[in-house]
N, CA, C and O atoms as a GROMACS GRO file, in nm:
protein
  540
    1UNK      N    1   0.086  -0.118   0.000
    1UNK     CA    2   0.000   0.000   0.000
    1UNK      C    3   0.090   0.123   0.000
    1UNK      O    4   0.197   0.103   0.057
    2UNK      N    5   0.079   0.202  -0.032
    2UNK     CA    6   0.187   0.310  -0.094
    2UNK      C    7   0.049   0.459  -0.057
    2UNK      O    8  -0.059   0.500  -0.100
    3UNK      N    9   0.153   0.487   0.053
    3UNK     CA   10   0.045   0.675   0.101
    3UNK      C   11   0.136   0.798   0.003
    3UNK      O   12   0.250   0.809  -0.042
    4UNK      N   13   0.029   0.864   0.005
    4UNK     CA   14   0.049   0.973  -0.121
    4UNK      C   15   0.108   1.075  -0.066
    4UNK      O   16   0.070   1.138   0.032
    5UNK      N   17   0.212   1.092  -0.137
    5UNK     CA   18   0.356   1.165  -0.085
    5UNK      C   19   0.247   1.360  -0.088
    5UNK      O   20   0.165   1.406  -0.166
    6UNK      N   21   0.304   1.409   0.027
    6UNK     CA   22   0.262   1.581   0.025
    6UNK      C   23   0.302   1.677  -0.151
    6UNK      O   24   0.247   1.780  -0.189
    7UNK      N   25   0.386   1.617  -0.206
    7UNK     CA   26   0.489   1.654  -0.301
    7UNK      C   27   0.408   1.590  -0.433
    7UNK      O   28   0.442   1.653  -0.533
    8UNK      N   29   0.344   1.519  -0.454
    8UNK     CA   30   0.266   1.446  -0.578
    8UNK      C   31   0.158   1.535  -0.616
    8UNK      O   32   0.121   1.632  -0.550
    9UNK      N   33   0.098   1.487  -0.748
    9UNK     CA   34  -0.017   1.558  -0.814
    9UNK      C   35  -0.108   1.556  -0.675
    9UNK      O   36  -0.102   1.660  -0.610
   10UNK      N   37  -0.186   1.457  -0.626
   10UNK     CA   38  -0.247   1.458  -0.509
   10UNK      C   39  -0.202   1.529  -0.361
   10UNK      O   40  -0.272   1.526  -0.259
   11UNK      N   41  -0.103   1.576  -0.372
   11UNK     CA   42  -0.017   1.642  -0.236
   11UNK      C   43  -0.050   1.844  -0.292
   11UNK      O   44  -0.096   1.904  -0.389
   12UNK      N   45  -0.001   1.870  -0.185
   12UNK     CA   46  -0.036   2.039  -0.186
   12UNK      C   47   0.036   2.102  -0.289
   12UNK      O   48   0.001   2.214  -0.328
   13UNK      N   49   0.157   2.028  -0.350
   13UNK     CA   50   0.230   2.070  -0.435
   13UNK      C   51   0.128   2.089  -0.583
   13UNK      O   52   0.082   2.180  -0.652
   14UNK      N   53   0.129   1.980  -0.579
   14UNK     CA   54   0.004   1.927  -0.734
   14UNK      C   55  -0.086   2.011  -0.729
   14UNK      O   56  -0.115   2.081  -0.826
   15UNK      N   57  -0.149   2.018  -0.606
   15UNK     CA   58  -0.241   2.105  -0.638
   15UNK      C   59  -0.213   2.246  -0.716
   15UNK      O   60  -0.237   2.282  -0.831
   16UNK      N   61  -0.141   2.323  -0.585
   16UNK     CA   62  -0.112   2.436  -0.638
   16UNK      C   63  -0.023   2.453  -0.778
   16UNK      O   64  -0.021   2.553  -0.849
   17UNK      N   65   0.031   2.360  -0.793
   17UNK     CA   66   0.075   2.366  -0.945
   17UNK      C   67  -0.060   2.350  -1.052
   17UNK      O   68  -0.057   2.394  -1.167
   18UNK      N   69  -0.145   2.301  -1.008
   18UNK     CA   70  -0.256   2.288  -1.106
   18UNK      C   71  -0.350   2.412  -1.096
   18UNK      O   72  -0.426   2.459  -1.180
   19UNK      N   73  -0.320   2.455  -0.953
   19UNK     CA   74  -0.416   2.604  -0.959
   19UNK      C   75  -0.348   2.719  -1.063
   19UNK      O   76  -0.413   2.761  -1.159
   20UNK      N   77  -0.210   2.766  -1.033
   20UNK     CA   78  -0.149   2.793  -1.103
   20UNK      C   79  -0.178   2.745  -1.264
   20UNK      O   80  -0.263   2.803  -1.331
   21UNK      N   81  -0.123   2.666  -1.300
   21UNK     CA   82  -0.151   2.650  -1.410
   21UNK      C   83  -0.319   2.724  -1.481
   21UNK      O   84  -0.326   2.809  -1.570
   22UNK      N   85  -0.402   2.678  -1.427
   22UNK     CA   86  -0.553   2.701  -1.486
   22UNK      C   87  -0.556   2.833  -1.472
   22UNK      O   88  -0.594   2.899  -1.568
   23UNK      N   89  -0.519   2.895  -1.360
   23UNK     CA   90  -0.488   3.072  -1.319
   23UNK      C   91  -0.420   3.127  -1.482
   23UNK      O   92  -0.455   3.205  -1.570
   24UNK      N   93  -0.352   3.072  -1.468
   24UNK     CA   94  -0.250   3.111  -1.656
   24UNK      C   95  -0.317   3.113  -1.740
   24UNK      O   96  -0.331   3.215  -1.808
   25UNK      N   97  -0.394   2.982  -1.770
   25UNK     CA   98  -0.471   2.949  -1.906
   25UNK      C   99  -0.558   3.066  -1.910
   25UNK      O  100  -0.556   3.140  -2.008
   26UNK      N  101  -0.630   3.088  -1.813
   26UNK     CA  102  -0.759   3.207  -1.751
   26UNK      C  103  -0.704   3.355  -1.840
   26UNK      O  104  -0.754   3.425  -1.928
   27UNK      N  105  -0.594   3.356  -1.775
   27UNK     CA  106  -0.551   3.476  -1.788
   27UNK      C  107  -0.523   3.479  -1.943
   27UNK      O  108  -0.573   3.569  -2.011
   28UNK      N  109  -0.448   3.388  -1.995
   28UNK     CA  110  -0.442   3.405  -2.160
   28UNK      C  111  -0.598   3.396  -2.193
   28UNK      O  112  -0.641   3.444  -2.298
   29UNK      N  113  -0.644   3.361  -2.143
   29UNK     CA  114  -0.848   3.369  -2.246
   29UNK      C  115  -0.849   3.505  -2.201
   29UNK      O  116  -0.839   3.577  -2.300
   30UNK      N  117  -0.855   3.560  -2.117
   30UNK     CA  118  -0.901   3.704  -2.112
   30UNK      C  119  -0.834   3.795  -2.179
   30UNK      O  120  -0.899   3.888  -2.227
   31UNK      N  121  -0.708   3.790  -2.196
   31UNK     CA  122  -0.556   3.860  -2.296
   31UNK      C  123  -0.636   3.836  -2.437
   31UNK      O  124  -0.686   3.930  -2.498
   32UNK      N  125  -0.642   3.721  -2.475
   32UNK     CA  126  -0.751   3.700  -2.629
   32UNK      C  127  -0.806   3.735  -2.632
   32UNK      O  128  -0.813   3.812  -2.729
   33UNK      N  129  -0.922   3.734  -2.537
   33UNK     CA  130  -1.032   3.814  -2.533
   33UNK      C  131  -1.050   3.956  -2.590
   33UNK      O  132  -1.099   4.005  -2.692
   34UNK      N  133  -0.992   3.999  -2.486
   34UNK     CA  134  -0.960   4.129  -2.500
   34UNK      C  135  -0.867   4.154  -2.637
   34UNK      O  136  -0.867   4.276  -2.622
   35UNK      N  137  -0.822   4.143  -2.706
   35UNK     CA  138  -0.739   4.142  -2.844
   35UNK      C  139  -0.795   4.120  -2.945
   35UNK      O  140  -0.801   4.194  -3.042
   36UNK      N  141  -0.857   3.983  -2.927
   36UNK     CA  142  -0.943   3.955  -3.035
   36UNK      C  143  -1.037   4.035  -3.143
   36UNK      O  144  -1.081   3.976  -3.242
   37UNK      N  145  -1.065   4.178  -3.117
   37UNK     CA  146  -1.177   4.273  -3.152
   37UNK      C  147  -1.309   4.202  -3.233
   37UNK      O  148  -1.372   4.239  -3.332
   38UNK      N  149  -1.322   4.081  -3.142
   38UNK     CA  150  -1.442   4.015  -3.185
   38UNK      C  151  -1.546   3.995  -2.992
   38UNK      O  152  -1.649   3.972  -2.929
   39UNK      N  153  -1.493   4.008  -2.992
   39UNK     CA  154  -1.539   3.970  -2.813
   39UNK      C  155  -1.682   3.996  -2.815
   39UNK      O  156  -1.759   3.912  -2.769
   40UNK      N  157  -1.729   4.122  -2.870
   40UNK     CA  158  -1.888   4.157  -2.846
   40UNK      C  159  -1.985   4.102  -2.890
   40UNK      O  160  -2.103   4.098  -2.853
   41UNK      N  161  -1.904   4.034  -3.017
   41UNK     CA  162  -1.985   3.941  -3.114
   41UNK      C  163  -2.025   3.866  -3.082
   41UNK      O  164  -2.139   3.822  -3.093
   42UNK      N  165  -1.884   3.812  -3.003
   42UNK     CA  166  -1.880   3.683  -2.933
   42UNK      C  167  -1.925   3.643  -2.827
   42UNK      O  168  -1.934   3.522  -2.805
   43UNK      N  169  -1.960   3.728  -2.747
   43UNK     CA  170  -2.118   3.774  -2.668
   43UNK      C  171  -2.224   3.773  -2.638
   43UNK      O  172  -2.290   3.748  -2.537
   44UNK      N  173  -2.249   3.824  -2.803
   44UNK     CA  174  -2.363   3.808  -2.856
   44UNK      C  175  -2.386   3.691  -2.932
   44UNK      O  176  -2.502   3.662  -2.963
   45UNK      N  177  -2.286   3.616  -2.968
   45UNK     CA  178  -2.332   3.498  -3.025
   45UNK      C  179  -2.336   3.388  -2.924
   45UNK      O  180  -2.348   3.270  -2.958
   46UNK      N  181  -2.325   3.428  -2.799
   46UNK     CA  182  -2.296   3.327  -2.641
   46UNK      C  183  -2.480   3.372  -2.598
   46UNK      O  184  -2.540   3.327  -2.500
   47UNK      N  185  -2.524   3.445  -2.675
   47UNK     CA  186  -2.636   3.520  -2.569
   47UNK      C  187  -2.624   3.582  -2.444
   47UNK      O  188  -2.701   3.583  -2.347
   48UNK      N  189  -2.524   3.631  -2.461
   48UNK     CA  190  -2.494   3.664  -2.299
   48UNK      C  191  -2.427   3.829  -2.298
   48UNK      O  192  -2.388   3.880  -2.402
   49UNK      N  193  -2.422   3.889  -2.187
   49UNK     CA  194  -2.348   4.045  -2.192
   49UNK      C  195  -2.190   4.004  -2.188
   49UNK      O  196  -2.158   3.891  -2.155
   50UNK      N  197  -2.104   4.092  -2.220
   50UNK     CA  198  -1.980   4.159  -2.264
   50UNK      C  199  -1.924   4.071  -2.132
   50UNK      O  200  -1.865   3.964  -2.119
   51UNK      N  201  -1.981   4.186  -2.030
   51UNK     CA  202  -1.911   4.173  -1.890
   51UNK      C  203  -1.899   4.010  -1.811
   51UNK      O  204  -1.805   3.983  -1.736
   52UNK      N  205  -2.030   3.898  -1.851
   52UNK     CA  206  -2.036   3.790  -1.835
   52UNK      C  207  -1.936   3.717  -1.920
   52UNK      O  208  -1.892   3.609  -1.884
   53UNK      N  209  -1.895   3.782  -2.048
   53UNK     CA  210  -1.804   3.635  -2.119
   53UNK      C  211  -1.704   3.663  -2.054
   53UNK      O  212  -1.621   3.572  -2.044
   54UNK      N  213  -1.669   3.806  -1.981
   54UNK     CA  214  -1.522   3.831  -1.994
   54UNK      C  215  -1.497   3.760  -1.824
   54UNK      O  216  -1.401   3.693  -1.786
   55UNK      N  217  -1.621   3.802  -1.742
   55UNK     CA  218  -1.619   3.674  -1.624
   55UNK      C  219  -1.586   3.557  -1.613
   55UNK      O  220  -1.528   3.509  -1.515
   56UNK      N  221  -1.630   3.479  -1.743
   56UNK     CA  222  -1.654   3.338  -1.730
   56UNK      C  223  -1.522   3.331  -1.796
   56UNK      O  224  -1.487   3.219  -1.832
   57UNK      N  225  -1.460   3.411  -1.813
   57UNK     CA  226  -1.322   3.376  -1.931
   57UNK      C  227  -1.201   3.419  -1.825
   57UNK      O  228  -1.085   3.391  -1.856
   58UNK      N  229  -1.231   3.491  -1.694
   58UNK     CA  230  -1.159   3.470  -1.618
   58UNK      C  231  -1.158   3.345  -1.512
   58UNK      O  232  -1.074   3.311  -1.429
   59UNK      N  233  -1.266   3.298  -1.543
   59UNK     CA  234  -1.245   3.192  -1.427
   59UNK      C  235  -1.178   3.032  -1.477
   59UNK      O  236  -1.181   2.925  -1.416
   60UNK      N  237  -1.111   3.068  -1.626
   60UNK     CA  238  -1.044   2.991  -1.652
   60UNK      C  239  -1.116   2.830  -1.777
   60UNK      O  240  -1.237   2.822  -1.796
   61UNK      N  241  -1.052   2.763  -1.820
   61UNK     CA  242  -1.102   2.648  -1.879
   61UNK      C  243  -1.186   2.563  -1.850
   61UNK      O  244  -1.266   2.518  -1.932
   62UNK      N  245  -1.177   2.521  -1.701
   62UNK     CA  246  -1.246   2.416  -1.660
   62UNK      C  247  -1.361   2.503  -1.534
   62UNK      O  248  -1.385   2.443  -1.429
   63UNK      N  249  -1.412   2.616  -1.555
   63UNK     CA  250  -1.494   2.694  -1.493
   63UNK      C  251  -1.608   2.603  -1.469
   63UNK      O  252  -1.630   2.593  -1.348
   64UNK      N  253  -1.694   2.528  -1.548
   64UNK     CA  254  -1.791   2.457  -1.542
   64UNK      C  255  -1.752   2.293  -1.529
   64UNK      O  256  -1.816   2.194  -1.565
   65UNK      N  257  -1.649   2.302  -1.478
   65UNK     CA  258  -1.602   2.117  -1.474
   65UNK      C  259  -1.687   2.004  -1.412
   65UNK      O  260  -1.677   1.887  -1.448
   66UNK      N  261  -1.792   2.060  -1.294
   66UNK     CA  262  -1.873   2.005  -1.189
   66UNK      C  263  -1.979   1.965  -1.242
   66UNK      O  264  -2.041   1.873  -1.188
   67UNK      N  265  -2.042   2.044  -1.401
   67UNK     CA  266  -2.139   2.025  -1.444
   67UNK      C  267  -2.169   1.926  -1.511
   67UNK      O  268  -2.285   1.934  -1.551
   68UNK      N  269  -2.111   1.824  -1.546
   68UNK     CA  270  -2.108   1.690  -1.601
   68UNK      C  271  -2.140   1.605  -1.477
   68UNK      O  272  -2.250   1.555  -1.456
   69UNK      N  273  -2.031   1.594  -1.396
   69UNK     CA  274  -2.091   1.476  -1.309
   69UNK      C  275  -2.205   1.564  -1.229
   69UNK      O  276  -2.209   1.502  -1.123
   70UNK      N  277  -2.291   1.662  -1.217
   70UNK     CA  278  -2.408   1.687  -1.156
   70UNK      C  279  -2.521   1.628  -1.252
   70UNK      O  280  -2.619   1.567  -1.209
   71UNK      N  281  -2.498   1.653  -1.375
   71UNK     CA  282  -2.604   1.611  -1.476
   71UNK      C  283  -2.587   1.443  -1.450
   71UNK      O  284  -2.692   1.380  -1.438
   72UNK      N  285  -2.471   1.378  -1.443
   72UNK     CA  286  -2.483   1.233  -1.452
   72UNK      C  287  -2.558   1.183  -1.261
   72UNK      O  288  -2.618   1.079  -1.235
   73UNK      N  289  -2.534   1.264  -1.192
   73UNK     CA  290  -2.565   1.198  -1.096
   73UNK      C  291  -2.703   1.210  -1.072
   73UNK      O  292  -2.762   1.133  -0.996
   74UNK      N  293  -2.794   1.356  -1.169
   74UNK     CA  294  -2.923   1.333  -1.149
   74UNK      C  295  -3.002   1.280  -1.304
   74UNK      O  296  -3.107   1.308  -1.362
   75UNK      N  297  -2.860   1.173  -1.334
   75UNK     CA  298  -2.915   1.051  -1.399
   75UNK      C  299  -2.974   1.167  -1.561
   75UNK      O  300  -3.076   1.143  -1.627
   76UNK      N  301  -2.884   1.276  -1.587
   76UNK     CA  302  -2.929   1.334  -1.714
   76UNK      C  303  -2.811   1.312  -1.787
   76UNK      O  304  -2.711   1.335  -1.720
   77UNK      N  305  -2.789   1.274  -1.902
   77UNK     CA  306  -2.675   1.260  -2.043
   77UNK      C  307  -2.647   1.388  -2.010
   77UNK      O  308  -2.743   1.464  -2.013
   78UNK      N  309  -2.529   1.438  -1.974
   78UNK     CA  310  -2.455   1.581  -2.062
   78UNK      C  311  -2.432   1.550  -2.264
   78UNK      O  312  -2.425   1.635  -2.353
   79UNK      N  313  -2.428   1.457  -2.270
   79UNK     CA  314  -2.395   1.450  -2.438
   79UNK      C  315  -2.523   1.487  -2.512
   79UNK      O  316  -2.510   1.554  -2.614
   80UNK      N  317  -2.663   1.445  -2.466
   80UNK     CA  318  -2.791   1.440  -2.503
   80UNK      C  319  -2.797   1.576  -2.479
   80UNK      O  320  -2.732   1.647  -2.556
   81UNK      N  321  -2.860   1.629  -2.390
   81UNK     CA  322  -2.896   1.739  -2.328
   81UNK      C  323  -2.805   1.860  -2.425
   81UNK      O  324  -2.875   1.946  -2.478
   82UNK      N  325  -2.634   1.868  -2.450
   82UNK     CA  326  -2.586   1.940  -2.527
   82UNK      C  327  -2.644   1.943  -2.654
   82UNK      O  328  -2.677   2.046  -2.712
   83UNK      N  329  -2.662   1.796  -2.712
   83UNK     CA  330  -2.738   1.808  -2.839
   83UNK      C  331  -2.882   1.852  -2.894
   83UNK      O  332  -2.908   1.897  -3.006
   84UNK      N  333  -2.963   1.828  -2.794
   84UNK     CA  334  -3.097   1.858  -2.826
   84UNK      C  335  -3.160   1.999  -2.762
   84UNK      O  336  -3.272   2.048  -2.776
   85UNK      N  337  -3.026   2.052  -2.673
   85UNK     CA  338  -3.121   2.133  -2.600
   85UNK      C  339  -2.988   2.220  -2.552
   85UNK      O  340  -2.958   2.214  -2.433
   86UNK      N  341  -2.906   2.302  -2.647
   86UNK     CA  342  -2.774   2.326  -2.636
   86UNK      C  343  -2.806   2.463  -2.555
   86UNK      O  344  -2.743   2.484  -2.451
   87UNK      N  345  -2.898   2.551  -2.597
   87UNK     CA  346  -2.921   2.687  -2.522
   87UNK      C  347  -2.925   2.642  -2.392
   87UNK      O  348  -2.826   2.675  -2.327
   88UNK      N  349  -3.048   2.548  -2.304
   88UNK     CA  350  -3.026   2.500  -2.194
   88UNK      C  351  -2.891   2.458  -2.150
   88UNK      O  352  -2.854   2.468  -2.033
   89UNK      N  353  -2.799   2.395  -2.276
   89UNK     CA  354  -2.682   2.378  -2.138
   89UNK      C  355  -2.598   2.462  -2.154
   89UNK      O  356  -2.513   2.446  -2.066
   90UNK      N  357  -2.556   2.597  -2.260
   90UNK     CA  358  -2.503   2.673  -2.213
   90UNK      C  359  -2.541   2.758  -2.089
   90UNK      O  360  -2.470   2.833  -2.022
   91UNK      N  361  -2.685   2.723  -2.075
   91UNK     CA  362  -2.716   2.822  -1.938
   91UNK      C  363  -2.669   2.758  -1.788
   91UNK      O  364  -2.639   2.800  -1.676
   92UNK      N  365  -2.683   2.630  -1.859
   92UNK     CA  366  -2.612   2.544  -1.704
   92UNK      C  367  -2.441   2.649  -1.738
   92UNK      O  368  -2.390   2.738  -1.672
   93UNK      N  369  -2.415   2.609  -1.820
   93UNK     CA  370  -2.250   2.593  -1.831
   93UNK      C  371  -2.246   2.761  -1.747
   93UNK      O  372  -2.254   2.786  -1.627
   94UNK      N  373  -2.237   2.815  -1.817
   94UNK     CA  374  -2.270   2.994  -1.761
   94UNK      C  375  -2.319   3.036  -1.589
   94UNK      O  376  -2.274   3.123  -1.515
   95UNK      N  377  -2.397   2.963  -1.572
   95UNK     CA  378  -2.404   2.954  -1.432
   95UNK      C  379  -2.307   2.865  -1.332
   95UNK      O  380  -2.278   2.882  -1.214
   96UNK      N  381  -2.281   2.792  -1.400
   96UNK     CA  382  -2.234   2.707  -1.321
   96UNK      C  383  -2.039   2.756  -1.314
   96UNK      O  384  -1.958   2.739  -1.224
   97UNK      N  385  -2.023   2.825  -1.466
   97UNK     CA  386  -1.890   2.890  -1.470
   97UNK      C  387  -1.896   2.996  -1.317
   97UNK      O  388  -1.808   2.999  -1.231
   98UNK      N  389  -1.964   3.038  -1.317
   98UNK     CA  390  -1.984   3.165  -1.225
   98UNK      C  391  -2.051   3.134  -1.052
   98UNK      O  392  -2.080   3.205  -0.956
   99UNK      N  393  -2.054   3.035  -1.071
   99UNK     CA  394  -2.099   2.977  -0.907
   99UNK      C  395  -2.006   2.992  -0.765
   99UNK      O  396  -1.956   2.894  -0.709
  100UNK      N  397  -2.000   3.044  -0.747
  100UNK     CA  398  -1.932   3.038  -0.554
  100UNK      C  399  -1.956   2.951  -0.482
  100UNK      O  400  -1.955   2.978  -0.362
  101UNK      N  401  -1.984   2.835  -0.516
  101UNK     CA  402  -2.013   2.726  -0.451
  101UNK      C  403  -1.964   2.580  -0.465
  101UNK      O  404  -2.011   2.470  -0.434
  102UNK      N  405  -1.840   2.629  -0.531
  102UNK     CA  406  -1.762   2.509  -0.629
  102UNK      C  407  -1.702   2.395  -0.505
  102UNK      O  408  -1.681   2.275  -0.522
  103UNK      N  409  -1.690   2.447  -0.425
  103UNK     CA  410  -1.601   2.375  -0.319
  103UNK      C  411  -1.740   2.231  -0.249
  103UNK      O  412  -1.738   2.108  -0.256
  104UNK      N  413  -1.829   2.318  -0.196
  104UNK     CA  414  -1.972   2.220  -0.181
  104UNK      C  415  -2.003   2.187  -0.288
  104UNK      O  416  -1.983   2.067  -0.269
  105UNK      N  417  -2.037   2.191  -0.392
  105UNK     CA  418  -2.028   2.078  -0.543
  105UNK      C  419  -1.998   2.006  -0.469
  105UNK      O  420  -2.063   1.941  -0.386
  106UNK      N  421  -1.829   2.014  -0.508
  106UNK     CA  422  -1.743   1.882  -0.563
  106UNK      C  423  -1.708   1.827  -0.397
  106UNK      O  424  -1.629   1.734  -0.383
  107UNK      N  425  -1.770   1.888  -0.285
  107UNK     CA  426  -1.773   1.740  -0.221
  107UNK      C  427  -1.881   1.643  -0.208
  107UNK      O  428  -1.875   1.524  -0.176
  108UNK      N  429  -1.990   1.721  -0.241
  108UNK     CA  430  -2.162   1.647  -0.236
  108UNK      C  431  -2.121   1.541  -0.394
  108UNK      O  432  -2.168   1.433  -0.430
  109UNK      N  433  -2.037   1.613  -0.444
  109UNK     CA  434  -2.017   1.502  -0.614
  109UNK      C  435  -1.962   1.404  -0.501
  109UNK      O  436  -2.018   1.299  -0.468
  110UNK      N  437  -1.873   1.441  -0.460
  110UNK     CA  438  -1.764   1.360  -0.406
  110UNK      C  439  -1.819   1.190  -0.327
  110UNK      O  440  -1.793   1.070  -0.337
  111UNK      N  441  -1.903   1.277  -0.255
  111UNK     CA  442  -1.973   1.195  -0.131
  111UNK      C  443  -2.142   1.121  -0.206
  111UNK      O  444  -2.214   1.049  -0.137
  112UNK      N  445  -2.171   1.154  -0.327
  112UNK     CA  446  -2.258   1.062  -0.362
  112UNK      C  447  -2.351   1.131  -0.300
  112UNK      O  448  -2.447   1.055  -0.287
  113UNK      N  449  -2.380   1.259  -0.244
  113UNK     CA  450  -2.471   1.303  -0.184
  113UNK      C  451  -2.558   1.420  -0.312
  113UNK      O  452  -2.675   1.457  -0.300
  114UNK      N  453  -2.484   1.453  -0.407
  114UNK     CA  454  -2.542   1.587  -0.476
  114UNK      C  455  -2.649   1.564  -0.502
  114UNK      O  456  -2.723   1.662  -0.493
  115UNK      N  457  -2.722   1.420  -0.549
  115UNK     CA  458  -2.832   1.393  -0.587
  115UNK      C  459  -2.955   1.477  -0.517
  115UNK      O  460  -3.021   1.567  -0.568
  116UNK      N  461  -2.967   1.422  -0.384
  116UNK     CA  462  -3.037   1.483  -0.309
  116UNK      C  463  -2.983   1.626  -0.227
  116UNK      O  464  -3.063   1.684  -0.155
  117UNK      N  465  -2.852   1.674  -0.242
  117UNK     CA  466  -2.846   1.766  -0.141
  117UNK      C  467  -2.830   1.979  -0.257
  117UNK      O  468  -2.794   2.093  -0.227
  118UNK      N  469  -2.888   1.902  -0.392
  118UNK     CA  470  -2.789   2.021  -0.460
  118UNK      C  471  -2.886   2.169  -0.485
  118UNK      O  472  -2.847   2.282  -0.515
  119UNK      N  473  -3.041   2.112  -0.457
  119UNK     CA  474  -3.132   2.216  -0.435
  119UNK      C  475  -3.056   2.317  -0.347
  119UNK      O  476  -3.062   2.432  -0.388
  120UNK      N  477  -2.978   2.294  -0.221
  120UNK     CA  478  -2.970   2.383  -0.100
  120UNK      C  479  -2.787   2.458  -0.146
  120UNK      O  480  -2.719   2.504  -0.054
  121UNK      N  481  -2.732   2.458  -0.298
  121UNK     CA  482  -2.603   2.548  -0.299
  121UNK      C  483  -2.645   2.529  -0.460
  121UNK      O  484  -2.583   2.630  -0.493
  122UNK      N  485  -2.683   2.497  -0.546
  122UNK     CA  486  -2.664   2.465  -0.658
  122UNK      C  487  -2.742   2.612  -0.746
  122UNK      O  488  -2.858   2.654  -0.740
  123UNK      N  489  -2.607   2.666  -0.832
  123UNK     CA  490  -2.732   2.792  -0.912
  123UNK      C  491  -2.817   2.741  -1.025
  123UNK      O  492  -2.899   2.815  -1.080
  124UNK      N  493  -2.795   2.606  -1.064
  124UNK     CA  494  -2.840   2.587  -1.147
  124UNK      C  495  -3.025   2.470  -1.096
  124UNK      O  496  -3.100   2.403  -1.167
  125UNK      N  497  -3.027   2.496  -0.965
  125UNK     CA  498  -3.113   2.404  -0.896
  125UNK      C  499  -3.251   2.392  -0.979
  125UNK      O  500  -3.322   2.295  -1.009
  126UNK      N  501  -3.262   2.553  -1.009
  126UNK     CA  502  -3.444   2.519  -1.124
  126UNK      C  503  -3.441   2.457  -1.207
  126UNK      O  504  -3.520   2.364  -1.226
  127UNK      N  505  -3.330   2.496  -1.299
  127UNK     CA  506  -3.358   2.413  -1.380
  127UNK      C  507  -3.331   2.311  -1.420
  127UNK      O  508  -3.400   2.265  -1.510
  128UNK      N  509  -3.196   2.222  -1.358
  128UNK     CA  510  -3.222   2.123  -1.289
  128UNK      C  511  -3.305   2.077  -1.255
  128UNK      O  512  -3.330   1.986  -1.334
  129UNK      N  513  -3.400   2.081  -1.153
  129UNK     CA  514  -3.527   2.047  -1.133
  129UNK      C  515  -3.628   2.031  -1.268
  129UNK      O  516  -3.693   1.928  -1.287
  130UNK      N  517  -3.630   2.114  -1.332
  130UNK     CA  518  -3.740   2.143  -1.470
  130UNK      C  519  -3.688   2.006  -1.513
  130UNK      O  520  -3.773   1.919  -1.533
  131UNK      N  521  -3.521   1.968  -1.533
  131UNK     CA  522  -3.497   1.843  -1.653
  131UNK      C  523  -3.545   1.707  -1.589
  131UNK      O  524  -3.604   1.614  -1.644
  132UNK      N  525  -3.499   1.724  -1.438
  132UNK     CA  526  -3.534   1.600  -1.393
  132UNK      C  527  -3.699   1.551  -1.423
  132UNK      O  528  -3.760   1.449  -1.456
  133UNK      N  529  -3.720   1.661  -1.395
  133UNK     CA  530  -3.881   1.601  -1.399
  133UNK      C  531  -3.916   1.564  -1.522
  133UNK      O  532  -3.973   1.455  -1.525
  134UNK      N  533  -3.900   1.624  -1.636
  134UNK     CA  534  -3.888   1.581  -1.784
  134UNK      C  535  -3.829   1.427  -1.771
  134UNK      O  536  -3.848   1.373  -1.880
  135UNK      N  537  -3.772   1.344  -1.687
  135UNK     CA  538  -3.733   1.208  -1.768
  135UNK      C  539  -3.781   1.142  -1.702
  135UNK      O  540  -3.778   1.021  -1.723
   0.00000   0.00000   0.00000
């Protein structure tokens, strides 16, 4: 049995090398962003305001990472749901980029609990609710 060194991807090191890292990526999407002289378009072709892409483009690549295993744990396809009903999941994705609540996610993911516990932190809880009941 082999315990996981402080110094490994799983140790404080890893981590913060991985925070770091995504902190970077973040920061080059917003540098593009901002350069690009398409951004407003791009905005507007997100459905969304200026000030929201340039939010969600700071919070890096994997801003909405939680939102897959929330859809699988209340038993909804993320692959389906993207395809048939893509406006709905950019609105998950968008909310869920922008949530303050990332830390309770991913331990209720963690713990097999989100199913039942995600009404009480989740921004995306309505409508959530709306899909579940749909299947």
């Amino acid at each position: 049995m082999s315990a996981s060194h402080p110094h490994t991807e799983d140790g404080w090191l890893g981590r913060a090398t991985q925070w770091l890292r995504e902190r970077g990526q973040a920061m080059a999407a917003c540098r593009e962003l901002d350069n690009c002289g398409e951004a407003e378009r791009l905005a507007q072709d997100c459905g969304i305001p200026l000030d929201a892409l340039r939010a969600i483009a700071k919070k890096g690549p994997n801003a909405a990472r939680e939102l897959a295993d929330m859809l699988r744990a209340l038993n909804l396809d993320p692959a389906v749901l993207d395809r048939f009903q893509p406006a709905v999941m950019r609105d998950l994705q968008h909310h869920c980029c922008l949530c303050d609540n990332k830390s309770v996610c991913h331990d209720e993911l963690a713990a097999g609990h989100a199913a039942e516990s995600y009404t009480e932190f989740c921004a995306n809880a309505d409508t959530l609710k709306a899909l579940t009941k749909k299947t």
